[in-house]
VEXLUMFI-582537 format. One line per 3 residues: their letters; for each residue x, y, z of N, C-alpha, C. Coordinates in nm, 4 decimals, always signed. Layout:
# VEXLUMFI-582537
A = X Y Z X Y Z X Y Z  ...
This chain:
# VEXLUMFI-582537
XXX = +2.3641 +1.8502 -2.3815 +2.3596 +1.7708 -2.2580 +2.4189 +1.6329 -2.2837  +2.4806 +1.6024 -2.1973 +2.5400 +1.4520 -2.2004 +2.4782 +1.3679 -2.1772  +2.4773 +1.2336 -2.2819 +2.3856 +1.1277 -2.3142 +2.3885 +1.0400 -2.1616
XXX = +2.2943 +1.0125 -2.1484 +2.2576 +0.9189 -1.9985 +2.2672 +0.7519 -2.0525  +2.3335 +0.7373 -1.9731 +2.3604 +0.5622 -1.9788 +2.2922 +0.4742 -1.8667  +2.2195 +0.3804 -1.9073 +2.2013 +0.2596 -1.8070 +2.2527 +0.1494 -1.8103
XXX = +2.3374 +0.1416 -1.6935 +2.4456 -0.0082 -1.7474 +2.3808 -0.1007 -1.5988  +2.3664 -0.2141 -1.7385 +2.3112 -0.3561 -1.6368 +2.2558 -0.4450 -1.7433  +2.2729 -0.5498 -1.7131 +2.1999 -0.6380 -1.8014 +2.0260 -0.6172 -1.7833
XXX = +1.9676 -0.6163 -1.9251 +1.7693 -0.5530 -1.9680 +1.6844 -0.6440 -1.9033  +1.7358 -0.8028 -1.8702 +1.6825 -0.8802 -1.7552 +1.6471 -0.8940 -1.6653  +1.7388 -0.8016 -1.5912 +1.7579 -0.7523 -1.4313 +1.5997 -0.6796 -1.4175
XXX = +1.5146 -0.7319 -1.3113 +1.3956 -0.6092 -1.3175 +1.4947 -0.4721 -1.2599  +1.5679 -0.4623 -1.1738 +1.6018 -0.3274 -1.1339 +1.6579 -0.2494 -1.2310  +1.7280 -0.3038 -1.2998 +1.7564 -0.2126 -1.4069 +1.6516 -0.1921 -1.5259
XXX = +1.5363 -0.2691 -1.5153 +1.4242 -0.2377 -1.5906 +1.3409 -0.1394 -1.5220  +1.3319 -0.1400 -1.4126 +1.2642 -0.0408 -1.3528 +1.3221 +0.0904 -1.3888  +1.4384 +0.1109 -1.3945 +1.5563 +0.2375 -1.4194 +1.4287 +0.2699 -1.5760
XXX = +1.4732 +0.1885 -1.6011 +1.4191 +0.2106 -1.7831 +1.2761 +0.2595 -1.8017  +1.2009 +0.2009 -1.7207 +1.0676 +0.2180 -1.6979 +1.0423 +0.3993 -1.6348  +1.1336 +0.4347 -1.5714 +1.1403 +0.5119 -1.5369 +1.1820 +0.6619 -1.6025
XXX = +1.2873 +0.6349 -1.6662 +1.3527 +0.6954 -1.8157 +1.1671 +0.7366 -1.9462  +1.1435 +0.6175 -1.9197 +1.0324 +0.6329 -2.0740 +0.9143 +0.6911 -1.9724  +0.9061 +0.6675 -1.8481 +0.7707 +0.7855 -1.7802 +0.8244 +0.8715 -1.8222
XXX = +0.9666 +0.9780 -1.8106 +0.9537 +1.0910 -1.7674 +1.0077 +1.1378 -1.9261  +1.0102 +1.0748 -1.9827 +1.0464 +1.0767 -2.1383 +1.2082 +1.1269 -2.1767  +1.2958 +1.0512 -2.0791 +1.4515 +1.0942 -2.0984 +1.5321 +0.9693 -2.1920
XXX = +1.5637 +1.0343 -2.2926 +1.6249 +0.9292 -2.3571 +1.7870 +0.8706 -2.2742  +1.8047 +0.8156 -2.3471 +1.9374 +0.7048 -2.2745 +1.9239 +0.5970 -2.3351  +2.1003 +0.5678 -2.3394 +2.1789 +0.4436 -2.3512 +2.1332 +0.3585 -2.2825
XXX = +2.1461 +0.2161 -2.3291 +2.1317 +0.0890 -2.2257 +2.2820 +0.0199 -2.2971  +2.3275 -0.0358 -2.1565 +2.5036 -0.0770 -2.1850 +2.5047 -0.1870 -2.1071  +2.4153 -0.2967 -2.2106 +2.3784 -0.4238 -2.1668 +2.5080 -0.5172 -2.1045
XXX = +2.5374 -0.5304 -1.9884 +2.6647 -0.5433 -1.9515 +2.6085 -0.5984 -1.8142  +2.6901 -0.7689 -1.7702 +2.6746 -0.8250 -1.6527 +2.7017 -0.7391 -1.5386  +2.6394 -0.8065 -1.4003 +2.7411 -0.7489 -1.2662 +2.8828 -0.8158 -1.2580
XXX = +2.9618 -0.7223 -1.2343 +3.0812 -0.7397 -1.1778 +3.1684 -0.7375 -1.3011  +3.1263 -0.6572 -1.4447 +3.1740 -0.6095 -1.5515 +3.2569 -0.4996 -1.5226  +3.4039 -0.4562 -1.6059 +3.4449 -0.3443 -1.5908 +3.3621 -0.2079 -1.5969
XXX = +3.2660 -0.1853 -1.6507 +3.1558 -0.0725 -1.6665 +3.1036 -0.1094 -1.5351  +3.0637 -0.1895 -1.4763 +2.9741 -0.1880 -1.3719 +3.0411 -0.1862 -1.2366  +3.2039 -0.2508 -1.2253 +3.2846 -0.2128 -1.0834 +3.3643 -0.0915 -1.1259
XXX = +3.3408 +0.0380 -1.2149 +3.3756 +0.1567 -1.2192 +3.2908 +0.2201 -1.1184  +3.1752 +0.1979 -1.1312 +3.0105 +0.2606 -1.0927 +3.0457 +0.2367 -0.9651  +3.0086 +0.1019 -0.9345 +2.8988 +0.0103 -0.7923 +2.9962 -0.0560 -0.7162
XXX = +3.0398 -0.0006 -0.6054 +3.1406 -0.0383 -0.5160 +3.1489 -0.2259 -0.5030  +3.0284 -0.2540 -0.4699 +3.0351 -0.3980 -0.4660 +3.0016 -0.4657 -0.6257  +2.9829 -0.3952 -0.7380 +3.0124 -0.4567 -0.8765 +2.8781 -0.5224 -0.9045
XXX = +2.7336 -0.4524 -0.7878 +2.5765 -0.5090 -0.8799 +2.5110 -0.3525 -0.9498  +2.4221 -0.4151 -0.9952 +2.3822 -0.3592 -1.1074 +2.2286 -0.3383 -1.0694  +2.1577 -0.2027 -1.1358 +2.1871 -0.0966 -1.2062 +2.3237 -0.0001 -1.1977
XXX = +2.3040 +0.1039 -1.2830 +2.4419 +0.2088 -1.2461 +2.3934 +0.2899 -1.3557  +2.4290 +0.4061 -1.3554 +2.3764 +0.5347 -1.4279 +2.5207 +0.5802 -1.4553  +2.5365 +0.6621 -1.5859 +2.6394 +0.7750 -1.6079 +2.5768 +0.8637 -1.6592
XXX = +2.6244 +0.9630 -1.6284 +2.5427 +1.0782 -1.7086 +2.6394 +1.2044 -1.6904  +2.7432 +1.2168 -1.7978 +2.8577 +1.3023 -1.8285 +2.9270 +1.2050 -1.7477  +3.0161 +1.3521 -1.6763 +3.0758 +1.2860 -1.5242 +3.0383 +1.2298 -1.4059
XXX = +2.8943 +1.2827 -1.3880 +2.8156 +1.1723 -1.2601 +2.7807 +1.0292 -1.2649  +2.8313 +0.9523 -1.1944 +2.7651 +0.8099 -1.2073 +2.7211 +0.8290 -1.0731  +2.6025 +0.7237 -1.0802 +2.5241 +0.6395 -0.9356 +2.5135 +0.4964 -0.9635
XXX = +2.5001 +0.4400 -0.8388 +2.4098 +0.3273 -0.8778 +2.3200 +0.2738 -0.7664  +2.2392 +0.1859 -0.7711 +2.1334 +0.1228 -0.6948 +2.0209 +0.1776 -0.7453  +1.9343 +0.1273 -0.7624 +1.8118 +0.1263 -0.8657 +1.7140 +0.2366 -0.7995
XXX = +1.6669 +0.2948 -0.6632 +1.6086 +0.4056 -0.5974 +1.6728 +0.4618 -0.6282  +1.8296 +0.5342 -0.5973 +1.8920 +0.5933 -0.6015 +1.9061 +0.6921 -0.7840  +1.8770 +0.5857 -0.8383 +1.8672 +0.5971 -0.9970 +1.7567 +0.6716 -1.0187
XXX = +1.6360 +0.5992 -0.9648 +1.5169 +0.6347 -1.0352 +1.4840 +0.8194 -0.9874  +1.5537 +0.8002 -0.8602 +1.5237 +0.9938 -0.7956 +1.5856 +1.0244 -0.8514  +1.6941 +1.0223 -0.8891 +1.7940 +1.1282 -1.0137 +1.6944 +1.1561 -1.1607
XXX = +1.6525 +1.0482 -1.1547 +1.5948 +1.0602 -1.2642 +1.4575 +1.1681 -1.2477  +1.3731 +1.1333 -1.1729 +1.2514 +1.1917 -1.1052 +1.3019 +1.3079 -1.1091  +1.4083 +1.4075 -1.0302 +1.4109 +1.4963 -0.9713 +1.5152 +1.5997 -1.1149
XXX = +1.6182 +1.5188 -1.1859 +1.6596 +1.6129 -1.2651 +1.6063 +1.6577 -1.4120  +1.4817 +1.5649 -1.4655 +1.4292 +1.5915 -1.5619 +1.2886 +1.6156 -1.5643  +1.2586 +1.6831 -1.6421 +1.0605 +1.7416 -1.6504 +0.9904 +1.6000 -1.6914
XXX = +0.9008 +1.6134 -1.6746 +0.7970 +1.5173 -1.7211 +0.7216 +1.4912 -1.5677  +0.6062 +1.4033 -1.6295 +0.5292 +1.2925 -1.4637 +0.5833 +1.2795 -1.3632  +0.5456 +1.3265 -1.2305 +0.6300 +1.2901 -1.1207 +0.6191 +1.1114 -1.0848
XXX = +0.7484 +1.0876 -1.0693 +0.7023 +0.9366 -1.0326 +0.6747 +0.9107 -0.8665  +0.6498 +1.0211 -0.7984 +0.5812 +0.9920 -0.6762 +0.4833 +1.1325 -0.6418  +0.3638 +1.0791 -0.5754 +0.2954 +1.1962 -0.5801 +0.3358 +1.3131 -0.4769
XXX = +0.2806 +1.4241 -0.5186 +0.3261 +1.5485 -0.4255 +0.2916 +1.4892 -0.2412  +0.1224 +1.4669 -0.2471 +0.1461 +1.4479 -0.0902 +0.2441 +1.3779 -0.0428  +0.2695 +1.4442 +0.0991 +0.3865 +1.3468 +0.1863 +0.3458 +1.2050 +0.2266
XXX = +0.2108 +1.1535 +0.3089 +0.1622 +1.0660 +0.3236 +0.1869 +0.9891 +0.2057  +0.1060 +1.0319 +0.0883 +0.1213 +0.9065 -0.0185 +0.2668 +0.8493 -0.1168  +0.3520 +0.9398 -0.0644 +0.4952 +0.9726 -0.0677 +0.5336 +0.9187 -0.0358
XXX = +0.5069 +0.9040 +0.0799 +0.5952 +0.7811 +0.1640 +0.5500 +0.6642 +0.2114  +0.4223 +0.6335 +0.1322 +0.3465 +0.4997 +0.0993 +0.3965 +0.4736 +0.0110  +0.4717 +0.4905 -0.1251 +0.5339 +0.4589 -0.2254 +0.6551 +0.4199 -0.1790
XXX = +0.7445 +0.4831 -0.1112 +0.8292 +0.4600 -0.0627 +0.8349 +0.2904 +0.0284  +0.7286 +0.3216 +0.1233 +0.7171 +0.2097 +0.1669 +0.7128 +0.0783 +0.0997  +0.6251 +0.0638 -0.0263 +0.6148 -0.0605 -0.0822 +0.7448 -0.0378 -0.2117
XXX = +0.8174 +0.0032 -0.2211 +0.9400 +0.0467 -0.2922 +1.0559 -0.1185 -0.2130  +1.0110 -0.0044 -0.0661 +1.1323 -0.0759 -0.0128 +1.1228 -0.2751 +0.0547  +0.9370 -0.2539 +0.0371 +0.9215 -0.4272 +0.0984 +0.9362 -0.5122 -0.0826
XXX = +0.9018 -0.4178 -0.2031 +0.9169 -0.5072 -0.3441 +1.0509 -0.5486 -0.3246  +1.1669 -0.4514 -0.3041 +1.2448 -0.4649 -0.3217 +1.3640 -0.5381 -0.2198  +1.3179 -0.5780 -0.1391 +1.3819 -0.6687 -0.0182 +1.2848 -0.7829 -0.0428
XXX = +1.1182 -0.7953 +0.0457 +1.0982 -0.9658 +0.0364 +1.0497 -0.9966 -0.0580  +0.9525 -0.8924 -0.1257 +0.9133 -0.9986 -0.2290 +0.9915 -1.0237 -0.3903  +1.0892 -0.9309 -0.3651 +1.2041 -0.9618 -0.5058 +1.2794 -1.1045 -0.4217
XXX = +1.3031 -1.1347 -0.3086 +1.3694 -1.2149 -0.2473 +1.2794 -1.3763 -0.2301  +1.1346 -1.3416 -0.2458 +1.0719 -1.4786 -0.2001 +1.0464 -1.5107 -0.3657  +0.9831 -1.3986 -0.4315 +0.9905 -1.4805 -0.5506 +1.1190 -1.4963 -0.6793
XXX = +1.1744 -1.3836 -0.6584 +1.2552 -1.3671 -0.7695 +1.4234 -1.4598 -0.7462  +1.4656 -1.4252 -0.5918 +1.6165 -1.4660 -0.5565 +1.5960 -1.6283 -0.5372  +1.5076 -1.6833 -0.4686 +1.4520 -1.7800 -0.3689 +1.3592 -1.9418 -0.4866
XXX = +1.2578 -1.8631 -0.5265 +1.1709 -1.9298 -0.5819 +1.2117 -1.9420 -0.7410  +1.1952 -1.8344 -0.8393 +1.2426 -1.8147 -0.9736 +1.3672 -1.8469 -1.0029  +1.4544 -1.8435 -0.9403 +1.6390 -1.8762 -0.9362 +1.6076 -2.0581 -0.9888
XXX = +1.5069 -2.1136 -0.8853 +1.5253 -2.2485 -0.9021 +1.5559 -2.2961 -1.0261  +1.3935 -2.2486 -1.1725 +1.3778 -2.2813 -1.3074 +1.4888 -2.1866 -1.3910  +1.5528 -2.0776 -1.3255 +1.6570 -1.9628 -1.4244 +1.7810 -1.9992 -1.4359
XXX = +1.8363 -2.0305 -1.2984 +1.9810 -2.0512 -1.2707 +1.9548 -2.1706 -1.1557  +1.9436 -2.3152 -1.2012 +1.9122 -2.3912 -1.1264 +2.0121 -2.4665 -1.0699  +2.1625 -2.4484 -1.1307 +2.2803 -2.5194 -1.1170 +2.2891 -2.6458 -1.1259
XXX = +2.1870 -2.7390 -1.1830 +2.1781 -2.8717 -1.2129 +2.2579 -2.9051 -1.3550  +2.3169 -2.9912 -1.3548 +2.4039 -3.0748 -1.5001 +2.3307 -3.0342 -1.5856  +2.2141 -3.0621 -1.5711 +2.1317 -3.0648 -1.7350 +2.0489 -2.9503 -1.7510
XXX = +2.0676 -2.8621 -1.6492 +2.0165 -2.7298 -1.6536 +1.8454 -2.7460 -1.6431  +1.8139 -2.8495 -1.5894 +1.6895 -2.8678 -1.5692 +1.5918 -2.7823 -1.4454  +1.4809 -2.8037 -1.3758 +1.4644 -2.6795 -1.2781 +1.5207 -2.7769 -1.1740
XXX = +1.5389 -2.6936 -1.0654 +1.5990 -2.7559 -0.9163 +1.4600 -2.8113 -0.8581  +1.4309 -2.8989 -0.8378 +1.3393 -2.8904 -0.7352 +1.3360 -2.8936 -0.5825  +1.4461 -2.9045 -0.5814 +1.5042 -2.9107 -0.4227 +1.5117 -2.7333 -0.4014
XXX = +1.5060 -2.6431 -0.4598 +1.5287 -2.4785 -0.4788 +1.3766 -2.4813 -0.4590  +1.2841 -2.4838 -0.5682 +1.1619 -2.4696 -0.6241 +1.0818 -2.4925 -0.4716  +1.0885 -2.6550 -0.4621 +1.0231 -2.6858 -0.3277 +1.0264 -2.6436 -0.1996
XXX = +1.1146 -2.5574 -0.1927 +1.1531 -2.5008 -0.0545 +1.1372 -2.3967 -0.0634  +1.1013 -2.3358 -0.1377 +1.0681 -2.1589 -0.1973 +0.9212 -2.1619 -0.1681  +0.8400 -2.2655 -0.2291 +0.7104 -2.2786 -0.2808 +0.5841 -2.2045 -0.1314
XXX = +0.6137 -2.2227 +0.0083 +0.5625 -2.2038 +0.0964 +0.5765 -2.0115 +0.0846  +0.6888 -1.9496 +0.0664 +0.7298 -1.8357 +0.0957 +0.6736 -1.7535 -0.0556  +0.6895 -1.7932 -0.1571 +0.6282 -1.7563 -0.2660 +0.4803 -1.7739 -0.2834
XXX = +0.3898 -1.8201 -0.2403 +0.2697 -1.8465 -0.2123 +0.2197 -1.7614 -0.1286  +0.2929 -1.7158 -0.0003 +0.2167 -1.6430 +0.0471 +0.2981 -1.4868 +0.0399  +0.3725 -1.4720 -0.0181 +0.4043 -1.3221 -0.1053 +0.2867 -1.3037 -0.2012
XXX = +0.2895 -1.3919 -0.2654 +0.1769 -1.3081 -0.3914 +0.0551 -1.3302 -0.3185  -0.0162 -1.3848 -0.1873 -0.1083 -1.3362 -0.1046 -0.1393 -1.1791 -0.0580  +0.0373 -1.1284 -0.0169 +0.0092 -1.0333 +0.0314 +0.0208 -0.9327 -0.1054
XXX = +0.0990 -0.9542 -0.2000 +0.0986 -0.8543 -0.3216 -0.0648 -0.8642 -0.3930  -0.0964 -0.9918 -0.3832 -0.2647 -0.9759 -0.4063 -0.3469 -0.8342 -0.3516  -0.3124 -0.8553 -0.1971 -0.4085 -0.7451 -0.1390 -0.3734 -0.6510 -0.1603
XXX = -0.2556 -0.6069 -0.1651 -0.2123 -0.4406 -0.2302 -0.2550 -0.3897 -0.3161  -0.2361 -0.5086 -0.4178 -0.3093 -0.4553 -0.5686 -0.4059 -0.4458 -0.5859  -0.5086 -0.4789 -0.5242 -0.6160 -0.5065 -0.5525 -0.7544 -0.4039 -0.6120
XXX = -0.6843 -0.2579 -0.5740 -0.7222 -0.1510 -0.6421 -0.6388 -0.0908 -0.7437  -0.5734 -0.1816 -0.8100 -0.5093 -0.1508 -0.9576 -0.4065 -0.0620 -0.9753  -0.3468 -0.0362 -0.8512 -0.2382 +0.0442 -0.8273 -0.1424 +0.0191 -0.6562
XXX = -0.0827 +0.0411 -0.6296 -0.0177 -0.0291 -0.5346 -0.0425 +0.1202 -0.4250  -0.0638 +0.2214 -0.4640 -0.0363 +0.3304 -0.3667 -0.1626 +0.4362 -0.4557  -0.2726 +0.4498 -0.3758 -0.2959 +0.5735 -0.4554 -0.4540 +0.5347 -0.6025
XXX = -0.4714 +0.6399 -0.6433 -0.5624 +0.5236 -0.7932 -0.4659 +0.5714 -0.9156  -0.2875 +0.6315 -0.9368 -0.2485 +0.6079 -1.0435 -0.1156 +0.5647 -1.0253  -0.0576 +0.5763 -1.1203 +0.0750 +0.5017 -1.1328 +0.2144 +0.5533 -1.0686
XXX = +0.2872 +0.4541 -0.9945 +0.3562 +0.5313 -0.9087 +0.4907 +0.4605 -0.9531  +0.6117 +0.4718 -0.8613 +0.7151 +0.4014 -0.8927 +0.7238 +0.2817 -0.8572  +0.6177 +0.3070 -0.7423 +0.6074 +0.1183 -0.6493 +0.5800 +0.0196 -0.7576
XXX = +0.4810 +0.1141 -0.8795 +0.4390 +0.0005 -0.9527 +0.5222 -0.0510 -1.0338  +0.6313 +0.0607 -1.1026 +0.7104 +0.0114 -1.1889 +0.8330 -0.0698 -1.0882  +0.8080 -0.0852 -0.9769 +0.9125 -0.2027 -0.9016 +0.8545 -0.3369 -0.8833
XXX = +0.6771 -0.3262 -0.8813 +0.6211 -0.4356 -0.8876 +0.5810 -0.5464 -1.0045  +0.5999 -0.4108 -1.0908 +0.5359 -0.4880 -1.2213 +0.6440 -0.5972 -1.2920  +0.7788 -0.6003 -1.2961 +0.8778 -0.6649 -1.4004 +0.8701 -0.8141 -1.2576
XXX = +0.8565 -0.8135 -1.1309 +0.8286 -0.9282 -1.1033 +0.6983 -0.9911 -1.0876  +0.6044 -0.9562 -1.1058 +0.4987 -0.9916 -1.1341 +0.4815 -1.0722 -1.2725  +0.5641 -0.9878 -1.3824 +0.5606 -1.0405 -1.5199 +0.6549 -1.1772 -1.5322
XXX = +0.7283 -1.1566 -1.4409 +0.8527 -1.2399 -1.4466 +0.7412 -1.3759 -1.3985  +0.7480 -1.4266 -1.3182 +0.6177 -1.5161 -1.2533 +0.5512 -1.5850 -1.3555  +0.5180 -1.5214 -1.4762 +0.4522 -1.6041 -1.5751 +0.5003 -1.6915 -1.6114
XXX = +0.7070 -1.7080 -1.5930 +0.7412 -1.7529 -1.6290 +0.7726 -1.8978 -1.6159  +0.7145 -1.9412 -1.4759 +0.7398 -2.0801 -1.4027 +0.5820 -2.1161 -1.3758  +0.5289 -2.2514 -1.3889 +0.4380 -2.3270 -1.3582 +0.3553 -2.2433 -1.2192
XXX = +0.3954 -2.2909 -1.1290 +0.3232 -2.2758 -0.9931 +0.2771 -2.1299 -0.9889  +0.3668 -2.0097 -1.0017 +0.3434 -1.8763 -1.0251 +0.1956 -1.8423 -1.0994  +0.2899 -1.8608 -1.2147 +0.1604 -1.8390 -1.3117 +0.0502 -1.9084 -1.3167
XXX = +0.0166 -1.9989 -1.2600 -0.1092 -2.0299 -1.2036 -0.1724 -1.9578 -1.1030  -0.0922 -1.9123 -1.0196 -0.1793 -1.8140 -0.9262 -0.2098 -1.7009 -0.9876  -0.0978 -1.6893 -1.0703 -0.1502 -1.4955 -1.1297 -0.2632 -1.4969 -1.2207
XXX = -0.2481 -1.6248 -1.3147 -0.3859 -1.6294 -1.4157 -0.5098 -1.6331 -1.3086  -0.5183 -1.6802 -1.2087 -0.6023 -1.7937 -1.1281 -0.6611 -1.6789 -1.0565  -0.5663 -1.5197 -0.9982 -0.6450 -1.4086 -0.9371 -0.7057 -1.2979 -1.0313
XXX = -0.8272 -1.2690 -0.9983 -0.9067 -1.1861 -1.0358 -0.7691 -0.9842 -1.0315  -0.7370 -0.9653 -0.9073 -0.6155 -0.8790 -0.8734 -0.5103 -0.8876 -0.9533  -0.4108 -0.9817 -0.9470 -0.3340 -1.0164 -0.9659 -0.3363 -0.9697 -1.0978
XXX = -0.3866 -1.0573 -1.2234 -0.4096 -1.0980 -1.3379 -0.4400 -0.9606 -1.4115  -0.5639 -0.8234 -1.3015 -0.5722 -0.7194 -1.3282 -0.4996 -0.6117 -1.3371  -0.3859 -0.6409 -1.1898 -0.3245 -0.5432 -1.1589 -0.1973 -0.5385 -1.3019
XXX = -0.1669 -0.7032 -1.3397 -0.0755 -0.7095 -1.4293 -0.1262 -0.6695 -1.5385  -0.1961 -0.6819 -1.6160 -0.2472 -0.6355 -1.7318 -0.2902 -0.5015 -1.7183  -0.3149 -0.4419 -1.6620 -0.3161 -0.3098 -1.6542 -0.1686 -0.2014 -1.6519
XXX = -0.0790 -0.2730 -1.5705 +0.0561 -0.2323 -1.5745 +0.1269 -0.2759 -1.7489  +0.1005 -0.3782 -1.8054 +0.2067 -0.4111 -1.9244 +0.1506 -0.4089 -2.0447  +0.0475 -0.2691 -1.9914 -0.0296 -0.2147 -2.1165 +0.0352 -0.0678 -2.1227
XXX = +0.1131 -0.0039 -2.0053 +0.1475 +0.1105 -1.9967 +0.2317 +0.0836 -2.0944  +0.2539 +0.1901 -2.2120 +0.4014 +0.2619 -2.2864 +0.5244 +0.2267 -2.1934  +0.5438 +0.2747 -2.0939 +0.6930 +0.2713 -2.0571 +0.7152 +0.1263 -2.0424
XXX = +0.6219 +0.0735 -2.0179 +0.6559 -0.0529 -1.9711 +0.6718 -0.1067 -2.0709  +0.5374 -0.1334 -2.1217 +0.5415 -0.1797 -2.2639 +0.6079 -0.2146 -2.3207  +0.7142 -0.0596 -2.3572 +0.8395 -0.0771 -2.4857 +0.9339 -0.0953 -2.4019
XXX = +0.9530 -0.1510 -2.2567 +1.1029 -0.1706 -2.2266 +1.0809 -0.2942 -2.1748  +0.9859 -0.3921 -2.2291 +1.0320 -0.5384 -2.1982 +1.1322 -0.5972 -2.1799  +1.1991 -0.6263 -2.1704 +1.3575 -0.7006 -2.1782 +1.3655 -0.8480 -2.2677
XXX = +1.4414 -0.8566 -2.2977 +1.4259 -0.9991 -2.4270 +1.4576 -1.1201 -2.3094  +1.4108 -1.2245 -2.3857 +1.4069 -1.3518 -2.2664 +1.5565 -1.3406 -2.1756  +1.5567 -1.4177 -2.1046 +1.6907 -1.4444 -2.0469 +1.7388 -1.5999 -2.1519
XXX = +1.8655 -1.5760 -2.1387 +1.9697 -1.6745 -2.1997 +1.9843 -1.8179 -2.1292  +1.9331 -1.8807 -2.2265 +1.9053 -2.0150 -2.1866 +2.0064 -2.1003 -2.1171  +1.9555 -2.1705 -2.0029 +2.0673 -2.2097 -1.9838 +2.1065 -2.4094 -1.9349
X = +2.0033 -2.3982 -2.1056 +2.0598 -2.5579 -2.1225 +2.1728 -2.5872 -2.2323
């Protein structure tokens, strides 16, 4: 069988989720640590973002799109449960991780201290401060989801492995990680997720500094 590739930079949560997804169902694969808008990655991904899969002659990309290939062509754990209802409760919080709250905290709020575009590479606070209202009350509502230690269901689904790499990410800036230490949920739902194996071993190494 032909070796499976994941091309995207190990930073990216979506392409960590890919990965996360790979070590549930126990499929080995390449990682082809490689920016968006890389020759490997505008072969794949019409508009040149990242994740992207090869596997022989098939490529995909977009990170759902990935993870069901994955789900559906290899044995192991299903990463969504059989019922339809709870099926498409996974689905559902799949698709709000991955629009607002990758967008209030991760594009919006986290961008400020990552990629702040200041001279001295210091955090933006003009980014930070204007995020701070919309990121506050995201992890309100990701509070209440979690709050039974799983986002869909009482075990582990794919929602979680879409929730968990920004949740972890969060530790990484002041204001965040005060709320996540600070909730009883939060603090649970995370430590319970980045104790799992898949997750576990596919941390991603810091991001590249950028002072």
């Amino acid at each position: 069988m032909p070796e499976l590739q994941i091309i995207g930079g190990p930073q990216s949560n979506f392409v960590w989720v890919t990965r996360i997804a790979c070590a549930e169902k126990g499929v080995a694969y390449s990682l082809v640590a490689v920016m968006p808008h890389t020759p490997e990655v505008d072969a794949v991904h019409p508009f040149g973002k990242i994740p992207a899969l090869r596997h022989g002659d098939f490529t995909l990309c977009e990170s759902r799109a990935i993870c069901t290939y994955i789900d559906k062509a290899f044995p192991g754990p299903a990463l969504f449960p059989a019922d339809a209802q709870a099926a498409a409760l996974v689905d559902q919080w799949i698709s709000i991780v991955s629009t607002s709250v990758d967008t209030a905290l991760l594009r919006q709020y986290l961008r400020g201290y990552l990629f702040p575009g200041t001279p001295d590479g210091s955090p933006n606070r003009t980014l930070i401060d204007a995020a701070l209202p919309g990121m506050r009350k995201t992890l309100d509502v990701v509070e209440r989801a979690a709050a039974s230690g799983h986002l869909v269901g009482s075990g582990f689904t794919l929602a979680d492995a879409y929730l968990t790499p920004i949740l972890h990410y969060m530790l990484m800036a002041p204001e965040s990680a005060e709320i996540v230490k600070g909730s009883k949920s939060l603090s649970g739902y995370l430590e319970r997720q980045m104790a799992r194996p898949s997750i576990r071993d596919t941390v991603p190494p810091p991001f590249p500094s950028r002072r």
